[in-house]
C-alpha positions as CSV (number, residue, x, y, z in Angstrom):
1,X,-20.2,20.7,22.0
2,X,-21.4,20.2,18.7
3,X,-24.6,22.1,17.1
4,X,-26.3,18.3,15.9
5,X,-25.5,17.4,19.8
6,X,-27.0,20.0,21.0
7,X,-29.7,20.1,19.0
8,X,-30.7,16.0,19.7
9,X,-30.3,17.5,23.4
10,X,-33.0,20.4,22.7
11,X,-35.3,17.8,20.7
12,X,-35.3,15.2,23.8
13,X,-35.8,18.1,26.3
14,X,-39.0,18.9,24.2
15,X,-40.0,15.7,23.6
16,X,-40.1,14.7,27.7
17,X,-41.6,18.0,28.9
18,X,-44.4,17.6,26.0
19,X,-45.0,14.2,27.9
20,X,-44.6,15.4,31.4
21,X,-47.5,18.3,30.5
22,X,-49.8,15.8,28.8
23,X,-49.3,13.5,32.1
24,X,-50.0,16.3,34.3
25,X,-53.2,16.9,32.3
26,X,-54.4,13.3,32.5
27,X,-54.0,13.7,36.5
28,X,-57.5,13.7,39.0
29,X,-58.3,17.3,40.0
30,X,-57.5,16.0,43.9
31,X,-54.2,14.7,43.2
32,X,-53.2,18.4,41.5
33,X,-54.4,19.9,44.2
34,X,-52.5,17.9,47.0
35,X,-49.1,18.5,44.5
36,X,-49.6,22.3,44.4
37,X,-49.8,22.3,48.4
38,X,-47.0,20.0,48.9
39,X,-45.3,22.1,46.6
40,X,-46.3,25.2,48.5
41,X,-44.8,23.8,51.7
42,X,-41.8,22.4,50.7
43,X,-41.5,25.6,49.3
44,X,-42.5,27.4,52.0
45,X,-40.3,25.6,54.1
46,X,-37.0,26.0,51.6
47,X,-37.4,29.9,52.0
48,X,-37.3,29.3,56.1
49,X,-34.3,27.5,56.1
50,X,-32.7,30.0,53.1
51,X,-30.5,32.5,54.2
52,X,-29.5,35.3,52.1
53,X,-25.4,35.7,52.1
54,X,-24.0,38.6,49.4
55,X,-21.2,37.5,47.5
56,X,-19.3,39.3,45.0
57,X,-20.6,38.5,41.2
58,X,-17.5,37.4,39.9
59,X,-17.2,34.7,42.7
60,X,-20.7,33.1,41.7
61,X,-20.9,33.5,38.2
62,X,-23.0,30.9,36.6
63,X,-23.5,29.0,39.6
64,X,-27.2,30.1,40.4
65,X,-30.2,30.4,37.7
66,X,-31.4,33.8,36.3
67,X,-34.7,32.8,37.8
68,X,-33.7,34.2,41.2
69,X,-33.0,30.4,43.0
70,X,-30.2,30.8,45.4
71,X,-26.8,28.8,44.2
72,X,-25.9,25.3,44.5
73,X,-22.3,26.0,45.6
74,X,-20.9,23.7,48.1
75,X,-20.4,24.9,51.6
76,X,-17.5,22.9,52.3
77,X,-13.9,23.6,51.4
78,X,-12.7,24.7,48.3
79,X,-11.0,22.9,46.1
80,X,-7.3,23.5,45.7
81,X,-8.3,24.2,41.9
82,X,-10.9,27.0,43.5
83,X,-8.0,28.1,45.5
84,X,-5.2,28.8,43.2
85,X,-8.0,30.7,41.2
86,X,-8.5,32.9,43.9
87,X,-5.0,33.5,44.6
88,X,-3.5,33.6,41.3
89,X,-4.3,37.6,41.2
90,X,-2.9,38.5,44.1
91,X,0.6,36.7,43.1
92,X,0.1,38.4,39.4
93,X,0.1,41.6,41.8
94,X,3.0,40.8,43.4
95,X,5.2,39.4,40.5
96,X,4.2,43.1,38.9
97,X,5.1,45.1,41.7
98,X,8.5,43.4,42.3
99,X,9.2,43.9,38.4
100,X,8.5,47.6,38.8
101,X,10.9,47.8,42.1
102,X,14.0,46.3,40.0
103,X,13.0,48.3,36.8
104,X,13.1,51.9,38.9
105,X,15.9,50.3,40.8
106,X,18.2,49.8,37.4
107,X,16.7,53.1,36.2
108,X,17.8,54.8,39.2
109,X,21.3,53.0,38.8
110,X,21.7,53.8,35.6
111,X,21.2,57.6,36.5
112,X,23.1,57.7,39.1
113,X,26.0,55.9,36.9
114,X,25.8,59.2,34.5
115,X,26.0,61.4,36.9
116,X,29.3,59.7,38.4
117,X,30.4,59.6,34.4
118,X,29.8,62.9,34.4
119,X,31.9,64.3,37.6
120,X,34.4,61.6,37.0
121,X,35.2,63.6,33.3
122,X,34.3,66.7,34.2
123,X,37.2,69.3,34.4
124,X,36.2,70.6,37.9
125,X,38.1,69.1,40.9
126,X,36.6,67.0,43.0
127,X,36.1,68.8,46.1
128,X,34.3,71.8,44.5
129,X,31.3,68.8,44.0
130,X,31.8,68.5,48.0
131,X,31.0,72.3,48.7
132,X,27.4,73.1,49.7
133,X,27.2,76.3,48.2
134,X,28.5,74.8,44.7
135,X,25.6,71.9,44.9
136,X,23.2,74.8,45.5
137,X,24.7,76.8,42.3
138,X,24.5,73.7,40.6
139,X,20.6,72.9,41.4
140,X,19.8,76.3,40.1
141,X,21.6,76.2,37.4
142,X,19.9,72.8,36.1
C-alpha cells in the first residue's frame, strides 16, 4: 500500500474516533451508565463461553490482537490453501531426505567401483582377495 493511502487511512481513523469521543461526551450520564453495564455483561458473558485452546505461535500469527483478545480464526475446515501450507514442510523433508539416500547411494557406488578398479588391476590373484586371513592383513594394513 502506498504511504499517501495510508496516511488518508490514518487521517479518516482520527477524524471518526475524534467524533465518536465528542458523541460519547454529549451522551446523558444514564445512558453511559446502562452502556458500561451492557458492556460489562456482554463481556462477562464472552469470557464464559471463551475457552482457552494453546496453539503453536507460528500457526496463529497475526490472527489475534496484541491486546490479549482471543483469535478470529475460523473453526471450520481449512482451506486447501491453509493446507498445502501446512504440508508443504513435511514434503520439503521428504524431497531432502530422498536426495540424501541417492547421493550416499552413488557415493557408495562410486567407492565401491574403486575398489573393484583396484583388485581388477592389481597384480595379486584373485583368490588371495577371497582368503579370510588376507582381508584381515589387509584391514590392518589400511
Amino acid at each position: 500500500m502506498s504511504s499517501a493511502l495510508e496516511n488518508k487511512e490514518l487521517e479518516f481513523v482520527r477524524e471518526m474516533r475524534r467524533a465518536l469521543d465528542e458523541s460519547a461526551a454529549n451522551l446523558p450520564a444514564a445512558t453511559t451508565a446502562r452502556l458500561a453495564a451492557a458492556r460489562k455483561a456482554a463481556l462477562a458473558r464472552k469470557k464464559a463461553e471463551f475457552v482457552l485452546v494453546r496453539a503453536p505461535a507460528l500457526a496463529a500469527a497475526g490472527a489475534g490482537s496484541m491486546s490479549g483478545e482471543p483469535s478470529q480464526l475460523p473453526t471450520r475446515r481449512r482451506s486447501a490453501l491453509a493446507r498445502f501450507a501446512l504440508a508443504w514442510p513435511l514434503a520439503a523433508l521428504v524431497a531432502g531426505l530422498f536426495a540424501i539416500a541417492c547421493f550416499e547411494d552413488q557415493q557408495r557406488t562410486a567407492e565401491l567401483a574403486d575398489i573393484d578398479a583396484a583388485m581388477l588391476s592389481d597384480d595379486l590373484p584373485l583368490t588371495a582377495y577371497l582368503d579370510h586371513g588376507f582381508n584381515a592383513y589387509l584391514t590392518r594394513a589400511h
